[in-house]
Backbone as JSON, one array per atom type, in Angstrom:
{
  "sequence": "XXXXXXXXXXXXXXXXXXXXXXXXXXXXXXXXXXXXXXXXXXXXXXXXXXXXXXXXXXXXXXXXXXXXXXXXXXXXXXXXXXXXXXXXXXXXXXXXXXXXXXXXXXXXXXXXXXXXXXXXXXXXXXXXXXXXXXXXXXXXXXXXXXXXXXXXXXXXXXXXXXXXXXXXXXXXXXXXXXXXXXXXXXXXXXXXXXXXXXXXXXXXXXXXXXXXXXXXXXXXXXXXXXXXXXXXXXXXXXXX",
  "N": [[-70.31, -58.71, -54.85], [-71.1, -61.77, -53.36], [-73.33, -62.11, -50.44], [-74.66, -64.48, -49.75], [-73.15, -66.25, -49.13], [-71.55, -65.63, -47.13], [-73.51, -65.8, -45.16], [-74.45, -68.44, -43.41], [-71.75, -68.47, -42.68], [-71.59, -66.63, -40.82], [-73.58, -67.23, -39.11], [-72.65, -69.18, -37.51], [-70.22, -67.77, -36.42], [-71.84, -66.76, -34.63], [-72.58, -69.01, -32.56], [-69.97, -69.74, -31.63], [-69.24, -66.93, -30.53], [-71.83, -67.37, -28.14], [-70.16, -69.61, -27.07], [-67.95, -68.66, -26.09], [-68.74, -65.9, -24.41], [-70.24, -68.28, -22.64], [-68.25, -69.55, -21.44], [-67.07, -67.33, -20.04], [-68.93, -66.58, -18.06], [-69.22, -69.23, -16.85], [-66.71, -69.78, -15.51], [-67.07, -67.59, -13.78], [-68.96, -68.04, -11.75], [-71.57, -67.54, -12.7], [-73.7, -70.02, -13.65], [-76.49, -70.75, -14.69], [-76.78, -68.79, -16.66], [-74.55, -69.18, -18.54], [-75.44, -71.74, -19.02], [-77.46, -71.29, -20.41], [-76.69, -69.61, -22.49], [-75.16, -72.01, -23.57], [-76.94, -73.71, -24.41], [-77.98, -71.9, -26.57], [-76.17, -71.38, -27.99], [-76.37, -73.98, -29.08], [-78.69, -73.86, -31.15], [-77.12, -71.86, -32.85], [-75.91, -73.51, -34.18], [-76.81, -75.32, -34.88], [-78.64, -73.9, -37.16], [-76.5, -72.98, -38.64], [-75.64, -74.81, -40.25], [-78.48, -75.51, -41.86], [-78.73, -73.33, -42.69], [-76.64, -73.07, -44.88], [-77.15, -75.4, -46.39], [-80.16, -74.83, -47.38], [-79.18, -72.82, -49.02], [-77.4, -73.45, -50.16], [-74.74, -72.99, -50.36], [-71.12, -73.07, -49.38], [-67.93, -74.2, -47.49], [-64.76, -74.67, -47.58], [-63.08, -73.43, -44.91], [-65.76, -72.87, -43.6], [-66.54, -75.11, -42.48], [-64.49, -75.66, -40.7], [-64.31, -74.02, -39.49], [-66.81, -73.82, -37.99], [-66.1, -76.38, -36.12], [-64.1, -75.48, -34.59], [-66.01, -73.51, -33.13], [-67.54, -75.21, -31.99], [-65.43, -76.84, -30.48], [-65.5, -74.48, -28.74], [-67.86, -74.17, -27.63], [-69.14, -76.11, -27.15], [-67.4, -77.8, -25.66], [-65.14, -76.23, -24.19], [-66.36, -74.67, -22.76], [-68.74, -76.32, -21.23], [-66.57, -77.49, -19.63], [-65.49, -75.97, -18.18], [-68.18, -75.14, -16.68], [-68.55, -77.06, -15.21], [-65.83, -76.97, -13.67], [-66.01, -74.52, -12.23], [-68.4, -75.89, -11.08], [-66.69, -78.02, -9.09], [-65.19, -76.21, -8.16], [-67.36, -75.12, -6.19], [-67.83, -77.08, -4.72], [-65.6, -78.25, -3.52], [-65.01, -75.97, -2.17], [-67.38, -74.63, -1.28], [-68.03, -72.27, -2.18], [-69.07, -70.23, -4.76], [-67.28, -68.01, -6.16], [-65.12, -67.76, -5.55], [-61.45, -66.67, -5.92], [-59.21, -68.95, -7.86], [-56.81, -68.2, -7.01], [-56.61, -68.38, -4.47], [-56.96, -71.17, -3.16], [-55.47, -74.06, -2.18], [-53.19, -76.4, -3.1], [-54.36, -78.47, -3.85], [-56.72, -78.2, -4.1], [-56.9, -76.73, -6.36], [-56.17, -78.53, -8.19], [-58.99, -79.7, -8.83], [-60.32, -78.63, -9.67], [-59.16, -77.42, -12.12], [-58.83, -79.87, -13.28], [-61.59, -80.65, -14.97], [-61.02, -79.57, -17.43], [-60.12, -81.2, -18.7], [-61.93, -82.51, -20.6], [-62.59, -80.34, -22.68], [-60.0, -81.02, -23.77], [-60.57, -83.38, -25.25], [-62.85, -83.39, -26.32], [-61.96, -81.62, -28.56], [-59.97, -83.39, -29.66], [-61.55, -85.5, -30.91], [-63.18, -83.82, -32.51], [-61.29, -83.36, -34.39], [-60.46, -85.85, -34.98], [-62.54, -86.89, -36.25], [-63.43, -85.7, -37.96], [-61.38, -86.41, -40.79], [-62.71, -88.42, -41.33], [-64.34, -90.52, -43.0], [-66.9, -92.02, -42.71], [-69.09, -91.7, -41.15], [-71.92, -91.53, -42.86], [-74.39, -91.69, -42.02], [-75.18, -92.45, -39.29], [-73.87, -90.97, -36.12], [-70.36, -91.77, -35.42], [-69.42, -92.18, -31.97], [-70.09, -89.89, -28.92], [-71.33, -86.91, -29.98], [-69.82, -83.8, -29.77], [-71.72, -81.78, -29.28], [-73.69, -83.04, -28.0], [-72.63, -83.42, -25.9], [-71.95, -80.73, -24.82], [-74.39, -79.35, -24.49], [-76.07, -82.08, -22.19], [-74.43, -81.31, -20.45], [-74.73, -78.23, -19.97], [-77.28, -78.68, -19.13], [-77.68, -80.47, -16.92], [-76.37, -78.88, -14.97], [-77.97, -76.66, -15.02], [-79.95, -77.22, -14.02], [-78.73, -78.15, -11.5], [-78.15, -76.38, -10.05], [-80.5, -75.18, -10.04], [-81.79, -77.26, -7.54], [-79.83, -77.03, -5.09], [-79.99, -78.06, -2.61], [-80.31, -80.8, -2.95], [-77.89, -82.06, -3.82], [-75.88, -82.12, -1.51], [-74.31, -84.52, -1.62], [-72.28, -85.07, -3.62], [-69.41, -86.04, -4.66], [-66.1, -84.89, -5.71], [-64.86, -86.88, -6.61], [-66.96, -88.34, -8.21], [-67.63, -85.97, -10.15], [-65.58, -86.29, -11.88], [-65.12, -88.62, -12.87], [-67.45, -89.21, -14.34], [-67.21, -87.22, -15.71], [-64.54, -88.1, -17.19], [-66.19, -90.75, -18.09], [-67.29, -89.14, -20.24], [-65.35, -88.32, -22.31], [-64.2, -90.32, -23.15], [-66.63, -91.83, -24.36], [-66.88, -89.43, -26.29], [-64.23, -89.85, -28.02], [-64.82, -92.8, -28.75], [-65.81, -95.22, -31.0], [-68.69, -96.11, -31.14], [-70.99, -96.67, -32.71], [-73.99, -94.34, -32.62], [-76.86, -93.67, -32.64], [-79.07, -92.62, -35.43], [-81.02, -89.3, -35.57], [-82.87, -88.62, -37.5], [-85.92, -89.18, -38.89], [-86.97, -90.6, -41.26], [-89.47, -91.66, -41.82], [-92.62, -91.79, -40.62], [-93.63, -94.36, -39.82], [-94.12, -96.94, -37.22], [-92.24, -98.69, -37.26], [-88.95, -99.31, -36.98], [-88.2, -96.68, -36.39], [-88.47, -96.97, -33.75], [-86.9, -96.92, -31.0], [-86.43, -93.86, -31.69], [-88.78, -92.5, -31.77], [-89.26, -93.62, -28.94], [-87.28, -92.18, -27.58], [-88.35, -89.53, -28.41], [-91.02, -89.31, -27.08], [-89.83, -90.11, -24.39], [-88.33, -87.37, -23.99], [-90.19, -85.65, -24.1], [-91.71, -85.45, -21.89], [-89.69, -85.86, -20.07], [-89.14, -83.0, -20.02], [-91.01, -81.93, -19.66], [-91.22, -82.71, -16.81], [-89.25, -81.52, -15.46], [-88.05, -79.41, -16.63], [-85.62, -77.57, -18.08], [-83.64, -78.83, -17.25], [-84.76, -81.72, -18.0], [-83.12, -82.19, -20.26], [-80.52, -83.59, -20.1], [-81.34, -85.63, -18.86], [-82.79, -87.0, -21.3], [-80.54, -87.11, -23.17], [-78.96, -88.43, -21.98], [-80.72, -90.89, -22.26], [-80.53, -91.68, -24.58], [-77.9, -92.43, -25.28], [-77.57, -94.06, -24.17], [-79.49, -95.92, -24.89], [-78.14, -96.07, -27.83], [-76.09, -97.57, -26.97], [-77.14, -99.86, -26.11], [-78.41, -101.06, -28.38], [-76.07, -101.02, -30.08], [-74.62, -103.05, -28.87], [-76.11, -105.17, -28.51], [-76.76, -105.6, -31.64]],
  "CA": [[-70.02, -59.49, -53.63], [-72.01, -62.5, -52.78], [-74.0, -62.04, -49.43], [-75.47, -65.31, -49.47], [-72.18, -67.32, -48.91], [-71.14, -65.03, -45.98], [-74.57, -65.94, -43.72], [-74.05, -69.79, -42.71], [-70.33, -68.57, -41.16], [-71.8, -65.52, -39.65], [-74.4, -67.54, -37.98], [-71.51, -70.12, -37.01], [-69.48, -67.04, -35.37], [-72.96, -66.15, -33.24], [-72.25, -69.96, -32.44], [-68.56, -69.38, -31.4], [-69.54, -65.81, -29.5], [-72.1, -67.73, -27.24], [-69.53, -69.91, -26.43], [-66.77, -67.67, -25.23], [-69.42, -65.5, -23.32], [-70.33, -68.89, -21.95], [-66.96, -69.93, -20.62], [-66.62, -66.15, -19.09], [-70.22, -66.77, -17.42], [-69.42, -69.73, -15.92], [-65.78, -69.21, -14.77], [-67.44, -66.65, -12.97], [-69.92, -68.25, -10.88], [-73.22, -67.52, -13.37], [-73.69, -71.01, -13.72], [-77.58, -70.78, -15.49], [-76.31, -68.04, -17.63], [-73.65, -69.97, -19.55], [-76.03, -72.93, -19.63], [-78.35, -70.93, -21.25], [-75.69, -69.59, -23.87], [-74.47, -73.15, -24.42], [-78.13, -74.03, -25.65], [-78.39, -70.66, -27.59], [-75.05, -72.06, -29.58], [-76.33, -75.39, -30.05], [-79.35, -73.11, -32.1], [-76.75, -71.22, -33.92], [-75.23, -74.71, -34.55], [-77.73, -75.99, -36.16], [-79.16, -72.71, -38.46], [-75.53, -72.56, -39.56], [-75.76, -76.1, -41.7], [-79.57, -75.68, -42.03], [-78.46, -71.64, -43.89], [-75.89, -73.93, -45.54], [-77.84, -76.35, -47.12], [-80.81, -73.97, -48.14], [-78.66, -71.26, -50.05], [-76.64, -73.95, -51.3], [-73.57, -72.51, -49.92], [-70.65, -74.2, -48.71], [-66.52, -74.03, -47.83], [-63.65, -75.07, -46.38], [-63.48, -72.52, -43.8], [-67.02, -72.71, -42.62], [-66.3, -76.12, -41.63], [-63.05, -75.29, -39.72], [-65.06, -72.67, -38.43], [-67.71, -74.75, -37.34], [-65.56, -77.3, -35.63], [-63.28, -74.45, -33.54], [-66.96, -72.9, -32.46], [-67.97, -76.36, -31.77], [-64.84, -76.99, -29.51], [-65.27, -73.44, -27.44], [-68.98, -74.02, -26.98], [-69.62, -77.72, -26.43], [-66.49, -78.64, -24.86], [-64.33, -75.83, -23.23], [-67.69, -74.01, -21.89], [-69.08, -77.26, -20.31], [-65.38, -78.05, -18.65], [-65.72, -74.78, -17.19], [-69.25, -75.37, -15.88], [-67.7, -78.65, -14.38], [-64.6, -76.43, -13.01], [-66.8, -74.16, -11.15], [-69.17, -76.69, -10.0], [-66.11, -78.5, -8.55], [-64.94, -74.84, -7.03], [-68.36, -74.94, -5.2], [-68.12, -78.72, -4.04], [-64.5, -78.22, -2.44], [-64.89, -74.8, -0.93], [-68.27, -73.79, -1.06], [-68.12, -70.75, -2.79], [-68.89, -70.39, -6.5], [-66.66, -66.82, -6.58], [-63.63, -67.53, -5.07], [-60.32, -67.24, -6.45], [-58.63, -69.7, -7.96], [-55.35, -68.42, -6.56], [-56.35, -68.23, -2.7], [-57.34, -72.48, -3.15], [-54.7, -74.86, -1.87], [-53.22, -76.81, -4.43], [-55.53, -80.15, -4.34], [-58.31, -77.69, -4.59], [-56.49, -76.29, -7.75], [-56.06, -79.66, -8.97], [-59.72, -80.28, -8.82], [-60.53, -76.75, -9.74], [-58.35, -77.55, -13.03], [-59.05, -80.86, -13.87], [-62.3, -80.88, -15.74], [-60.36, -79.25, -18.46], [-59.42, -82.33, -20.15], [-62.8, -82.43, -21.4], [-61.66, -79.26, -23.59], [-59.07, -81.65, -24.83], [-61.41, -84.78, -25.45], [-63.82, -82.41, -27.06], [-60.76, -81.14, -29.64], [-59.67, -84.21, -30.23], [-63.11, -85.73, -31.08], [-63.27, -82.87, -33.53], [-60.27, -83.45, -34.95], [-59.97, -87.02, -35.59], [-63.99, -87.41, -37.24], [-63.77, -84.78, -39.81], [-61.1, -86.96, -41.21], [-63.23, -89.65, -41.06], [-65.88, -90.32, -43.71], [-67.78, -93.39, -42.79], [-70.23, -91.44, -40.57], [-72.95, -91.15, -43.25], [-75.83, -92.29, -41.67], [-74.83, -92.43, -37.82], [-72.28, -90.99, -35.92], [-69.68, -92.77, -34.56], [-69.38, -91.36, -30.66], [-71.23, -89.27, -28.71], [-70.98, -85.55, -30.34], [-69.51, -82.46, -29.22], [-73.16, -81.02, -28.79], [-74.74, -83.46, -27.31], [-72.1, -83.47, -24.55], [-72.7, -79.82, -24.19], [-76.31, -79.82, -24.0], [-75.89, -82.68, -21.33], [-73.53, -80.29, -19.08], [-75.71, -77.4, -19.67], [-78.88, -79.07, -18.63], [-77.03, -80.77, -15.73], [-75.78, -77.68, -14.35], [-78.76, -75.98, -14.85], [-81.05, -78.63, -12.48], [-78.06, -78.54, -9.94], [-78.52, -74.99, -9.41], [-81.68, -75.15, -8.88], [-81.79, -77.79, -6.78], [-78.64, -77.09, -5.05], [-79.45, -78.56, -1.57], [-80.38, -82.07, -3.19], [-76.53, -82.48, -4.31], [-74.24, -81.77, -1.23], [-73.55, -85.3, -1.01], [-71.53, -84.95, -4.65], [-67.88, -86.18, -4.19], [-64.89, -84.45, -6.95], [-64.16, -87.95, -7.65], [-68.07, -88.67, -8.71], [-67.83, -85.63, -10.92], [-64.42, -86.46, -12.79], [-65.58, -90.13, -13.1], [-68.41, -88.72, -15.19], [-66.33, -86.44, -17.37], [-64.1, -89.4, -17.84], [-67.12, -90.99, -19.36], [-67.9, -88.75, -21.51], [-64.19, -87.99, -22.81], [-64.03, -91.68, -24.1], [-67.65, -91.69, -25.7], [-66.22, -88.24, -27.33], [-63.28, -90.32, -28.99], [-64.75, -93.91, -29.79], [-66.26, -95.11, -32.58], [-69.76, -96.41, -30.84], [-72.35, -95.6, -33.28], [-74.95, -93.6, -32.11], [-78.18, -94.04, -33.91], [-79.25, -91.05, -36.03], [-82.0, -88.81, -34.76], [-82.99, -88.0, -38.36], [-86.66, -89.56, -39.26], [-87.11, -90.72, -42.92], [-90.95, -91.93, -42.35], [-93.68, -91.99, -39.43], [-94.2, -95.16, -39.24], [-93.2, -97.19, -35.95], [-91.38, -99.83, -37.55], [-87.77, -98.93, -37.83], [-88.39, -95.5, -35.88], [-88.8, -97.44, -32.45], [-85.57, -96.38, -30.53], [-86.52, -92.17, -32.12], [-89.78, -92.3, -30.87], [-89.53, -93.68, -27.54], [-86.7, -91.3, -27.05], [-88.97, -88.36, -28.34], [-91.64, -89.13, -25.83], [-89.23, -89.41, -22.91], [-87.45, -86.35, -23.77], [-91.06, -85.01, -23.66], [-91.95, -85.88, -20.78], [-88.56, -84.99, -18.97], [-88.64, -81.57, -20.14], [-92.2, -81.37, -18.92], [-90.89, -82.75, -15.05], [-87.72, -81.07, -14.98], [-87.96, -78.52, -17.19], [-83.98, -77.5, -18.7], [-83.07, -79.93, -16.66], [-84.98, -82.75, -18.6], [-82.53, -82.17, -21.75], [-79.75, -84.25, -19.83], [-81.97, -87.19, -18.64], [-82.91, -87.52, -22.45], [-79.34, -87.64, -23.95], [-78.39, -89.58, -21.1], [-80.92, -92.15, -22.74], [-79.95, -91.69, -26.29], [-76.65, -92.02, -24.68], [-77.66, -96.14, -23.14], [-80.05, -96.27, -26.1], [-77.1, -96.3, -28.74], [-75.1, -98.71, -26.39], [-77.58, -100.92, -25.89], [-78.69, -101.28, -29.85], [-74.46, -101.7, -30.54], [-74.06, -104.67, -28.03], [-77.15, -106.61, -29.13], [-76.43, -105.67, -33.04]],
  "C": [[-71.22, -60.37, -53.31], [-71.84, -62.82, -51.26], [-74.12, -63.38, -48.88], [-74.5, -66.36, -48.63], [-71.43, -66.85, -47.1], [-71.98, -65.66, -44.5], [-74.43, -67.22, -43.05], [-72.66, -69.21, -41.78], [-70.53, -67.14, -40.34], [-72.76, -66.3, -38.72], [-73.23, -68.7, -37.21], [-70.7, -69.72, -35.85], [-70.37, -66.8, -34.26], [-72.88, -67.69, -32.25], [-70.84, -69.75, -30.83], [-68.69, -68.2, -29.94], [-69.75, -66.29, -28.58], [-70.83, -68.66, -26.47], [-68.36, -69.7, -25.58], [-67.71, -67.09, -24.02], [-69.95, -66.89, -22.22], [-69.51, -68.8, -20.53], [-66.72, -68.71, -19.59], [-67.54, -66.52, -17.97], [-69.48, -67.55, -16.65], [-68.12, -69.98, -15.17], [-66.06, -68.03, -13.61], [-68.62, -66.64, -12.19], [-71.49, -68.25, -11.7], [-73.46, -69.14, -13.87], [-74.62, -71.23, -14.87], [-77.45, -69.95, -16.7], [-75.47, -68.26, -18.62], [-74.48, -71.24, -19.8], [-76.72, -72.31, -20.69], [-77.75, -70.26, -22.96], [-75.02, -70.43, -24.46], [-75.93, -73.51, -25.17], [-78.12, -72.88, -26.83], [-77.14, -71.25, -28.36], [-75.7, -73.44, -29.89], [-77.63, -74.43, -31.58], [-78.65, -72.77, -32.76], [-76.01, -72.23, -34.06], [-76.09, -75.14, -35.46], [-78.47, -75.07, -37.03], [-77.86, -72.91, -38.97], [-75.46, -73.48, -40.99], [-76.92, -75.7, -42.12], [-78.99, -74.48, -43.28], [-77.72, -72.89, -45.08], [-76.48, -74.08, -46.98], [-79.12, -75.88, -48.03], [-80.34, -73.05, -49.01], [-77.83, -71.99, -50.76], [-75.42, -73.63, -51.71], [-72.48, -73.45, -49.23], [-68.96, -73.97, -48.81], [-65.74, -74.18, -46.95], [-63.39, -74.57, -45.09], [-64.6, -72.49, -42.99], [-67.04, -74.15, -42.35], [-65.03, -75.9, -40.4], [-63.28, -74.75, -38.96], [-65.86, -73.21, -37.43], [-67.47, -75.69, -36.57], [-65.21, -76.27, -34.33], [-64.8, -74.15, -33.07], [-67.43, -73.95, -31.51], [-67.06, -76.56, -30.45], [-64.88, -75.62, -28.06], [-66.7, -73.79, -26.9], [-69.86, -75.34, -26.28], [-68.68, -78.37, -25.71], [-65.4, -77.63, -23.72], [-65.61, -74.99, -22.31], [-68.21, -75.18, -20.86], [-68.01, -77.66, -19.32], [-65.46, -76.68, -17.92], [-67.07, -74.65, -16.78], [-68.68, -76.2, -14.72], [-67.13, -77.61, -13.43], [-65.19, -75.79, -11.96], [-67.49, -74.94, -10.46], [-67.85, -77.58, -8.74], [-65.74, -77.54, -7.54], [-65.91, -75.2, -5.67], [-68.47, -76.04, -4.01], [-66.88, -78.68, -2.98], [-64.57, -76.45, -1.77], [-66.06, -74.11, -0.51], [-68.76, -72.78, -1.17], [-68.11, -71.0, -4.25], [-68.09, -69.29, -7.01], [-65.43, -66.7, -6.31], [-62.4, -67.62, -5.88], [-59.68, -68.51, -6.84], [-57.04, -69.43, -7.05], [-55.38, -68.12, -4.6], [-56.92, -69.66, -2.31], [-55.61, -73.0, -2.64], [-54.58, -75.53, -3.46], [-53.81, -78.06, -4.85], [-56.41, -79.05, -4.52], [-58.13, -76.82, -6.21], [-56.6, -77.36, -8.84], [-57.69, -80.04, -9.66], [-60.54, -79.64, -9.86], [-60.19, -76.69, -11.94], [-58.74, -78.79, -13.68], [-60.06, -81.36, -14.73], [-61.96, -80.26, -17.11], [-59.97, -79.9, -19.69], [-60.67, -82.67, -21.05], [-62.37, -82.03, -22.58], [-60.85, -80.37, -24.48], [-59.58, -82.69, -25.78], [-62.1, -83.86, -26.91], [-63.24, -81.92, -28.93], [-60.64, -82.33, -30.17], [-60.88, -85.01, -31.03], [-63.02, -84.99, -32.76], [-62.18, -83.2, -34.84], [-59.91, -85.1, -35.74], [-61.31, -87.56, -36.46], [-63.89, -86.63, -38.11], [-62.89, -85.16, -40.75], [-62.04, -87.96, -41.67], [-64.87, -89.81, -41.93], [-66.57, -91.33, -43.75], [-69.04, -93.0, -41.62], [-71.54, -90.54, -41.63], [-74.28, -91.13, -42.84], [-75.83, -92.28, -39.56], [-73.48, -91.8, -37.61], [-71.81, -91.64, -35.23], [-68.82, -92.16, -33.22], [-70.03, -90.67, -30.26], [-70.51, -87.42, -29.33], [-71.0, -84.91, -28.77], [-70.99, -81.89, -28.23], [-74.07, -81.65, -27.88], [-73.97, -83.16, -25.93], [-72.28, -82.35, -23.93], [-73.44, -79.21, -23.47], [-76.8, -80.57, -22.81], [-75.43, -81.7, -20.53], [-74.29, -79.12, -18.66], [-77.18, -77.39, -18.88], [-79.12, -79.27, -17.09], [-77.13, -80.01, -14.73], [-77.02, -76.6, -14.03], [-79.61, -75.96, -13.64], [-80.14, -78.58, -11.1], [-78.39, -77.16, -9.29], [-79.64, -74.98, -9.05], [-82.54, -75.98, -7.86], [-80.31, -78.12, -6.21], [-78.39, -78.2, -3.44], [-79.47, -80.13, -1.73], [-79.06, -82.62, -3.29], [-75.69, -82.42, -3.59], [-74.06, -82.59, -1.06], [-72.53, -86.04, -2.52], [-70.41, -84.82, -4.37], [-67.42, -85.63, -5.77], [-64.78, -85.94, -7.68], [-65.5, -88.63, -8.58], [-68.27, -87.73, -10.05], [-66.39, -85.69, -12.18], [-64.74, -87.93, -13.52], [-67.06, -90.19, -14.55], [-67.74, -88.09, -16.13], [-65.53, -87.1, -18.31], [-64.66, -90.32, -19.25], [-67.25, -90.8, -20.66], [-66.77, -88.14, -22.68], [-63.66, -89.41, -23.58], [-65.18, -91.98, -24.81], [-67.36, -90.64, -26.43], [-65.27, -89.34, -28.67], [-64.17, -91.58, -29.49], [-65.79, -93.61, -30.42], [-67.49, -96.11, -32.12], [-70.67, -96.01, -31.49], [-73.1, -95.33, -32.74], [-75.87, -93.12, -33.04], [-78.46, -92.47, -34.21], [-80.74, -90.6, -35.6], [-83.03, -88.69, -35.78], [-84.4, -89.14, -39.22], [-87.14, -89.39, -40.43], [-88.61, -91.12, -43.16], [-91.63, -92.12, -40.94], [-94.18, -93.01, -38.66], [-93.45, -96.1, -38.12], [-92.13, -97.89, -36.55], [-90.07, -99.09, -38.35], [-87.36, -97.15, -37.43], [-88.69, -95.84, -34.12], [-88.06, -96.56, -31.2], [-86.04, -94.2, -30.76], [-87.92, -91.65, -31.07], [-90.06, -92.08, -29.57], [-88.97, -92.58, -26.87], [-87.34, -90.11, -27.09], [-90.04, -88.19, -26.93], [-91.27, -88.78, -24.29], [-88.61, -88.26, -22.85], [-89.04, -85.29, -23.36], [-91.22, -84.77, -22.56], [-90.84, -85.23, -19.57], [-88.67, -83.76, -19.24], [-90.06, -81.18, -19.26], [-92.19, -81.14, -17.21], [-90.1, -81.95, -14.98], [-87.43, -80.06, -15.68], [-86.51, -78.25, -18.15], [-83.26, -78.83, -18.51], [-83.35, -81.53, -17.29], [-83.84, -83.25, -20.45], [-81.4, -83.35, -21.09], [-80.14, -85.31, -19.53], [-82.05, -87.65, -19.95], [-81.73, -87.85, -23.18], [-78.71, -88.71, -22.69], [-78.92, -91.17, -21.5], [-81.11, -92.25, -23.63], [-78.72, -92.06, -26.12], [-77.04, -93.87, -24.93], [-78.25, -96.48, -24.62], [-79.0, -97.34, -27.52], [-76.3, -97.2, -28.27], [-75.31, -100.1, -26.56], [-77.79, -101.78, -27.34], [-77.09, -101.83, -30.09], [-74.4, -102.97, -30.0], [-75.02, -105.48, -28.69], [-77.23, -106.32, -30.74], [-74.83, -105.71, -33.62]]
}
């Protein structure tokens, strides 16, 4: 029995795990606790290719695999961050029932969900799709994640900065990021082939500011930085 081929989709499922325990977490009011298990999957996201690629392993399944983990932990975990945060925004409680809400507060309660779908679909229509050698085309699964997680993290702990956060400010945002999920906006690759500035401009700058934000803001700086990897990639498409 070869071992070696097994370890990339076991680290894939530790992937997958965090993201279920996420979704429980933050359906259930732990807000920082599912952020912190959506970063811990993006880690077992990226050892799973890294195992991959070192052992020289590789198979249909551990992509399939890797996609489905991908959709519970970067896209239905973050819509359920959302969901609760919306809970908190219309009733003020992060524990309350869903079934003792009125039904606009169900609606609201419910509606970051379509993420989840964005997220799937996303998934679903690029792994067809083989012209993302070099860039991808939309903003990934993970990054959107990572964004929600970071988000969520900073709101909690600065919770009194945010009560003037309307439902329709945070759907308008998910919106967003449910149409950079699907198109086909390249988004420059992160992946540095040489040190020197020229041609590494755009990687750089972004490394420093992500520095920097993580240093002010701590967790919270991970979402300012994809937010401008996010404009970054926009801005480079329109003027190229």
């Amino acid at each position: 029995m070869n071992i070696k081929k097994h370890i990339p989709n076991s680290i894939t499922s530790m992937n997958l795990f965090c993201g279920i325990v996420a979704t429980v977490c933050a359906v259930s009011g732990l807000i920082q606790e599912a952020a912190l298990l959506i970063f811990a999957g993006a880690l077992f996201d990226f050892f799973d290719g890294f195992a991959a690629r070192q052992l020289g392993v590789s198979s249909p399944i551990g992509k399939e695999l890797d996609s489905l983990a991908d959709v519970v932990s970067f896209a239905i975990a973050p819509a359920a961050l959302y969901s609760t945060y919306m809970k908190y925004i219309v009733t003020g409680d992060w524990y309350i029932n869903i079934y003792h809400l009125s039904w606009e507060c169900r609606f609201w309660v419910l509606a970051p969900f379509v993420l989840g779908i964005f997220g799937a679909l996303r998934l679903a229509k690029f792994n067809l799709d083989e012209r993302q050698t070099e860039n991808f085309l939309g903003l990934t699964t993970t990054a959107t994640g990572l964004f929600t997680a970071s988000l969520m993290w900073y709101i909690v702990d600065h919770l009194g900065s945010f009560h003037w956060v309307h439902p329709w400010m945070i759907m308008m945002m998910i919106f967003i990021f449910c149409v950079l999920l699907v198109s086909e906006v390249p988004m420059f690759s992160l992946k540095v082939k040489h040190f020197s500035w020229k041609g590494n401009e755009l990687r750089f700058i972004l490394l420093i500011v992500g520095a920097v934000s993580i240093a002010l803001f701590g967790l919270g700086g991970v979402a300012l930085t994809i937010l401008l990897y996010t404009l970054f990639s926009l801005v480079s498409y329109i003027f190229n």
